[in-house]
N, C-alpha and C positions, 0 to 999 in steps of 0.2 A: 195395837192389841187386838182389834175387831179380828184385821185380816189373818195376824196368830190362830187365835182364837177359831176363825173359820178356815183354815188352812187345814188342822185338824179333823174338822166334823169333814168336808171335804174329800178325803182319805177314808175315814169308814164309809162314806155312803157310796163310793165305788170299789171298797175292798169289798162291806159285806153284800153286794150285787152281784158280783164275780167269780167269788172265790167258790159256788155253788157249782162252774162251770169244770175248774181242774178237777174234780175228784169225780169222776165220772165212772170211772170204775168201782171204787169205794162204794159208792151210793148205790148204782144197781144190785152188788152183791149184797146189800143190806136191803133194799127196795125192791124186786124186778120190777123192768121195763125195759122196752123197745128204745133206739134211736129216736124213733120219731116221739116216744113221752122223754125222751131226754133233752131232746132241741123243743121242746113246745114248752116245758118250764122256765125257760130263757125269753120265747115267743110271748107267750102271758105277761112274762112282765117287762117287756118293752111294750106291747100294745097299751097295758092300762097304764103305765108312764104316760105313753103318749096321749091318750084319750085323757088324762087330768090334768095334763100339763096347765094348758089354759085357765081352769076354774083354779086351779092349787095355786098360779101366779098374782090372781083376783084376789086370794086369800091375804096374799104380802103385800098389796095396794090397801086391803081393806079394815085391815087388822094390823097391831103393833108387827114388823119386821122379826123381831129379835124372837118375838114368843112363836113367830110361825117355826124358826129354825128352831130352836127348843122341842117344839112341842113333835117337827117331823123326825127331829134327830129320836127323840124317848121314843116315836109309835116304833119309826122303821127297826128301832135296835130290839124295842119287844116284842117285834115279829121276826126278828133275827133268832132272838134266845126262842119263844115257841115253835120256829124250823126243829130244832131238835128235837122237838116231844113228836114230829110228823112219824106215824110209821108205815102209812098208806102214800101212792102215788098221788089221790086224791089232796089228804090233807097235803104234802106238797105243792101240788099245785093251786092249793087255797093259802098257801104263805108265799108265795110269788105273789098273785094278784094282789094281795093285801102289802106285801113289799112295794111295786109299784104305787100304789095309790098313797104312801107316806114317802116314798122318797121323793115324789113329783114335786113336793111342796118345797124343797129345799132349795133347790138350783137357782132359783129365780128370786126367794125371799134374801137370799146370802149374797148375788149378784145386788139386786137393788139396795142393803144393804149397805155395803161396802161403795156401792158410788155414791148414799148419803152422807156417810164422812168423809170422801175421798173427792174433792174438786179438781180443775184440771189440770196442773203439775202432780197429781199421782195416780189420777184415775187410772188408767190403763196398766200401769204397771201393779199395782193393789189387786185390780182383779187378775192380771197375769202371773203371779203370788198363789194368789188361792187356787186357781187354775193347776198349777202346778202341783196343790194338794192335792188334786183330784187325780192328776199325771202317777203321781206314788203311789196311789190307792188300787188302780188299775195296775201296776208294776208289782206289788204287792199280792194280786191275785194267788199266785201261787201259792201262798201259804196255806190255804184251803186245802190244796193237793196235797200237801207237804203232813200235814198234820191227821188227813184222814188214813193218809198210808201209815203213818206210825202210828199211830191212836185210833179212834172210831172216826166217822164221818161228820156225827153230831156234835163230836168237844169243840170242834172250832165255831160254832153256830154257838155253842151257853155263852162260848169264854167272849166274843168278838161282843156277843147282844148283853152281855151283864157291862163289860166295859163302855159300849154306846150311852145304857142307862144311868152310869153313874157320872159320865159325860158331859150328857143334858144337866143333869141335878147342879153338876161345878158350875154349868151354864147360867142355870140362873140367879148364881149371883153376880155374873161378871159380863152377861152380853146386855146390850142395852142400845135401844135406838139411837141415830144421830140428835144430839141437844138441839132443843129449839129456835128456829135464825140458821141450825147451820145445812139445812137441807133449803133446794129453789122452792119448791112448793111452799114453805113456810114466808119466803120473801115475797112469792110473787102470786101467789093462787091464794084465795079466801080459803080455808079447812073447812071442806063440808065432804060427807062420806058418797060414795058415786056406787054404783050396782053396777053387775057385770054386763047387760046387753048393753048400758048408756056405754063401757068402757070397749067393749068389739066395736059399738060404732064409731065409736071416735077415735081408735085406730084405723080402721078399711076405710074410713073416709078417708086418709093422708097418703096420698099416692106415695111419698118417700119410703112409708112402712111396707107399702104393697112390694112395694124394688126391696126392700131388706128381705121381707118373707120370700122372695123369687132367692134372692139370692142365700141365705142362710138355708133354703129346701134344696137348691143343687146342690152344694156344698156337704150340706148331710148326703146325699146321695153318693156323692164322690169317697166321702170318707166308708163310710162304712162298705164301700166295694171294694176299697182300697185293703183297710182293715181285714174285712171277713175272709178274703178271698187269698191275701201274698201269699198264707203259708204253704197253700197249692202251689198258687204260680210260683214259686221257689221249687219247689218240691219236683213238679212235671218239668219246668223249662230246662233246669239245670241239673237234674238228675239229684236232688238230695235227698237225706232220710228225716225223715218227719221232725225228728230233734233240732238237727240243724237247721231247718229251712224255718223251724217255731223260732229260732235264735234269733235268726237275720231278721224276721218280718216282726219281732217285737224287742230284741236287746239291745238292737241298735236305732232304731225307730223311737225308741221313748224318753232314752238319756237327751237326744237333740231336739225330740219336742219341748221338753222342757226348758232347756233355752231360747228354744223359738219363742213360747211363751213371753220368758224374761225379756228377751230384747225387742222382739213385737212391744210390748208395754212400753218398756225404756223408750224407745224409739218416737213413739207416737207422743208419750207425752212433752217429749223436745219438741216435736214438729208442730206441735200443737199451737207451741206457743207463739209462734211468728205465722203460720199456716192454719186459720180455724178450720180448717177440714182436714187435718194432718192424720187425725183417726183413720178418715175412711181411705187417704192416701197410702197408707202403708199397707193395710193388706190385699189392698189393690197391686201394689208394687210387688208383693210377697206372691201375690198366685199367679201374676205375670210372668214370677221364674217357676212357680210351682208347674205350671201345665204344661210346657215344654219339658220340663224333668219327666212327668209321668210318661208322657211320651217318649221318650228316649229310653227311660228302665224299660219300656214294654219292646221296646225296638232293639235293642241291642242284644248279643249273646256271649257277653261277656259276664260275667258272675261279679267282678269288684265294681263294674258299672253300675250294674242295674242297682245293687246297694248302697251306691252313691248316689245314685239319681232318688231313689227313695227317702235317701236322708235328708238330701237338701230340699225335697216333699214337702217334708215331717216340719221341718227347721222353717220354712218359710208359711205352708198352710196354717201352723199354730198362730203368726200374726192377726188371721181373722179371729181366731177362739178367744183373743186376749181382747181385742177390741168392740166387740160384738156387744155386749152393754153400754160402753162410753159412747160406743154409734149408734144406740139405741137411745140413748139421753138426749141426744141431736134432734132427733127425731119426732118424740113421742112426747107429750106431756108429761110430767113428772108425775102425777097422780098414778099415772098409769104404766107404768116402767115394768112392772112385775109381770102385769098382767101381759104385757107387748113378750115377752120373755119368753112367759109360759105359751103364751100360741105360736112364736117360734120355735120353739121347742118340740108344741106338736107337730107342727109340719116336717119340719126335720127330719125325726124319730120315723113316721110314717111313710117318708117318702122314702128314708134308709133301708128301711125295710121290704119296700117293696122293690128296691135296687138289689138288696140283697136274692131276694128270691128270681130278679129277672133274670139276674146274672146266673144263677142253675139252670133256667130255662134254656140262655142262652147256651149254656156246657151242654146239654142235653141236644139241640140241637146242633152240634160239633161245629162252634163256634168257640175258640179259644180264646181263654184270657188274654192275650196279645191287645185281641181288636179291642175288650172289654175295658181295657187300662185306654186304650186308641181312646176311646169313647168317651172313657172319663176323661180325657186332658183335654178333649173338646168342649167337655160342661165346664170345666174351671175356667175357659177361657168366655163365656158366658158369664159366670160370676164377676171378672174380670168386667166386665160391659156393662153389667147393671150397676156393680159399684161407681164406674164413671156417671152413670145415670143421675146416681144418688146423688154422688158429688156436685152434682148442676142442682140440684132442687135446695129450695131456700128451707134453711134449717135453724135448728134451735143454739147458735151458736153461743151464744152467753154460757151454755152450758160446757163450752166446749175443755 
């Protein structure tokens, strides 16, 4: 029921982040502004995601779990419904940041969550579940577009943030901590409440988390170059029109993420159980075919190739996103799960972005996507290396 229950919130906190992105024309004609105020209210609120990530995850170590996801899910949806009252550029750009700084809290409080009742024959596939909620909610983007062209810009902002609010309310009578005894910390740790610098130290002193953070920051990096960048590379390589090449780099990209998901999950939690490292083995195995695919899409000049090679991308990189908690419980103290999350999280986000932006640098200076995709299949193959790394250090395997 938990992961029901979170599979939904899941779904809005990446529709209503998104769907602010298709209506781009809607919104100027109701708003002006430039391109560049149009990508900088996307910018804002990925930076201050990123910058709260870590304190927002301290929150879901520090505080009941359930009421953090409650309490992010009612801010981020009443600053969903107050978007529409924006009628300046400015006040838009002050419901972004304030967007950021409440959805931060969720990702990490709903993961940790979810591996308090889920031990390990369902861990990974639980969070590979919810995961998938978050798959639809990004898929669902369009609807933003879709509704400000037929309607105004602002109905889809009342109708999405009144729905959020009444959401949480159903929330709190029905989400609820794991019961006592059934999370490790209650079996194996005294309950005493820890602060956030005791909780950074006692992560960056565990070299294994230091190899997680290396490798969960490439992997952001690859994704989001991956992501930002296809519908160009589709667009220029092969000669297509904007429509189509939007197709390929997300219509077909997202239906097989989402089984990647599922069976990453499934997968891990079989291997798991005869193999105590079967977590971190399978998305190791998954980006060992991912890096030679992106290689090969960026090589090849065949059009059914290169969307092949992307699929099986998509299909095999989602192994890491499904397990990336349950290899986090390996890891980390249990106290501190969230908090390891949320600075994952930032590092990720930040280093995405500045992948994002390298990679214009790189266009600019007439260097093609080709090499850029070259590039990235060399860092996954780096991920690929530190996962083995991981795999050798002595871990938290009871958890496993």
């Amino acid at each position: 029921m938990v992961v029901g229950l979170l599979f939904v919130v899941g779904a809005l906190n990446y529709l209503d982040r998104t769907m602010i992105v298709t209506m781009r024309s809607s919104l100027i004609e109701s708003i002006p502004m430039n391109d560049a105020r149009f990508g900088l209210l996307t910018s804002v609120f990925l930076w201050v995601y990123g910058l709260c990530s870590p304190l927002a995850g301290f929150l879901a170590d520090r505080f009941k779990r359930s009421r953090v996801v409650i309490g992010s899910l009612f801010l981020w949806s009443l600053v969903t419904w107050l978007t529409a009252h924006a009628t300046t550029f400015e006040e838009l750009l002050v419901t972004r940041a304030l967007m950021g700084i409440s959805e931060a809290c969720y990702i990490p409080a709903a993961l940790a969550l979810i591996v308090d009742y889920h031990k390990g024959p369902t861990r990974s596939l639980a969070t590979g579940v919810h995961m998938t909620g978050v798959m639809v909610g990004q898929s669902l983007g369009f609807i933003g577009g879709w509704v400000a062209e037929v309607y105004t810009w602002d109905s889809v902002f009342y109708v999405f943030g009144i729905i959020g609010i009444v959401y949480s309310l159903i929330l709190v009578f029905l989400l609820r901590d794991a019961p006592a005894g059934k999370t490790m910390a209650d079996a194996e740790t005294p309950v005493r409440k820890v602060n956030f610098p005791e909780a950074v130290k006692g992560l960056f002193r565990l070299k294994s988390f230091n190899l997680l953070l290396i490798f969960w920051g490439v992997i952001g990096l690859v994704g989001w170059l991956i992501v930002g960048w296809l519908p160009t590379y589709y667009k220029e390589q092969f000669s297509l029109s904007q429509t189509v090449s939007g197709l390929y780099a997300t219509g077909y990209l997202y239906p097989v993420a989402i089984v990647g998901l599922l069976l990453g999950g499934f997968w891990a939690d079989r291997w798991s159980r005869t193999n105590e490292k079967g977590r971190i083995l399978v998305p190791l195995l998954g980006l060992a075919v991912a890096a030679p695919c992106v290689f090969a899409a960026s090589y090849t000049n065949v059009l059914f190739l290169a969307v092949l090679f992307f699929m099986v991308y998509a299909l095999t990189r989602m192994f890491a996103d499904t397990n990336l908690m349950p290899i986090l419980c390996l890891v980390v103290d249990s106290r501190y799960r969230a908090t390891g999350y949320g600075i994952l999280n930032f590092f990720s986000t930040i280093v995405g972005g500045v992948g994002l932006f390298a990679a214009g640098i790189l266009r600019d200076g007439q260097i093609n996507l080709r090499t850029v995709y070259q590039l990235a299949s060399l860092a996954l193959v780096i991920c690929v290396m530190t996962l083995y790394l991981l795999s050798k250090q002595r871990l938290n395997t009871e958890e496993k």
